[in-house]
C-alpha positions as CSV (number, residue, x, y, z in Angstrom):
1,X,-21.5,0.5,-7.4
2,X,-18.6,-0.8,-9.4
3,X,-15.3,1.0,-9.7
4,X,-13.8,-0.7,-12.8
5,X,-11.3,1.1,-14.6
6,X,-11.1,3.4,-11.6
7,X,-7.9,4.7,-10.4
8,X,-6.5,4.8,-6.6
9,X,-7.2,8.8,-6.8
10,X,-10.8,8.2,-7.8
11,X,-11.6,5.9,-5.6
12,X,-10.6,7.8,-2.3
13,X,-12.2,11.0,-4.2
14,X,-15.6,8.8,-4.4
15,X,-14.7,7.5,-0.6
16,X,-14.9,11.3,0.5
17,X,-17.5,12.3,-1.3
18,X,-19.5,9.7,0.2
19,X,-18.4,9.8,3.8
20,X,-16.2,12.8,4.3
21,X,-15.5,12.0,8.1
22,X,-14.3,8.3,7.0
23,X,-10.9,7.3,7.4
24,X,-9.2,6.7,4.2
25,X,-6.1,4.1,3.7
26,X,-5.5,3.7,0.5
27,X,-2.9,1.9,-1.6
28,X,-0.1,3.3,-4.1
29,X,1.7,1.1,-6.6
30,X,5.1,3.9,-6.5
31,X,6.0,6.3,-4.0
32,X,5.4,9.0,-6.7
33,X,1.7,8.2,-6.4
34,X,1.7,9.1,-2.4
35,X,1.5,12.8,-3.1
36,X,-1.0,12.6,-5.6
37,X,-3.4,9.9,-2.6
38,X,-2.7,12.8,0.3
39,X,-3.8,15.4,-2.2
40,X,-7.0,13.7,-2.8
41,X,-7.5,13.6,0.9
42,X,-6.9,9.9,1.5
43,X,-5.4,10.0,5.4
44,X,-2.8,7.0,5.0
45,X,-1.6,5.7,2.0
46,X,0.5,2.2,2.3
47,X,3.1,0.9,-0.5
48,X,1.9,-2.8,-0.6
49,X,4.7,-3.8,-2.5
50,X,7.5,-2.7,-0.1
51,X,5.5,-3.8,2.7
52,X,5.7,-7.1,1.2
53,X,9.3,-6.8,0.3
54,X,9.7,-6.0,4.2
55,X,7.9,-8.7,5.1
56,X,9.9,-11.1,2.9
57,X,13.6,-9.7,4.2
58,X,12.9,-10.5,7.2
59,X,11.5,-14.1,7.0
60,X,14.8,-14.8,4.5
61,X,16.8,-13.4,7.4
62,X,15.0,-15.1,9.9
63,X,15.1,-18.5,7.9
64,X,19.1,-17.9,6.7
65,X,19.8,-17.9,10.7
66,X,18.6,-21.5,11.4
67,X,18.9,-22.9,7.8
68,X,22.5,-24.9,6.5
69,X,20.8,-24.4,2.8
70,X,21.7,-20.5,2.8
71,X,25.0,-20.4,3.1
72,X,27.1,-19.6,0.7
């Protein structure tokens, strides 16, 4: 089964339809997309992007604190 062309909506719509006890995570590009996931019936839906953008704070942070090369 290939989902080319499919969007994040029809994908966990095709999840539930196949397994409707499953679990779905699923993955939004904007936060305005969220909404539209949790209507679909997907049960977590993650913003990679921030998570990322997290992630990356923190290990500048992290580095800043031991590194002479980021200060100003």
């Amino acid at each position: 089964m290939l989902f080319r062309g499919t969007s994040n909506k029809g994908l966990v719509t095709a999840c539930r339809a196949l397994a409707a006890n499953a679990y779905i995570v699923a993955t939004a590009d904007s936060t305005g997309q969220i909404d539209v996931l949790k209507k679909s019936r997907a049960d977590e839906v993650l913003l990679p992007y921030a998570l990322i953008g997290e992630k990356l704070t923190r290990f500048v942070e992290q580095t800043c604190l031991t590194a002479d090369s980021c200060k100003p």
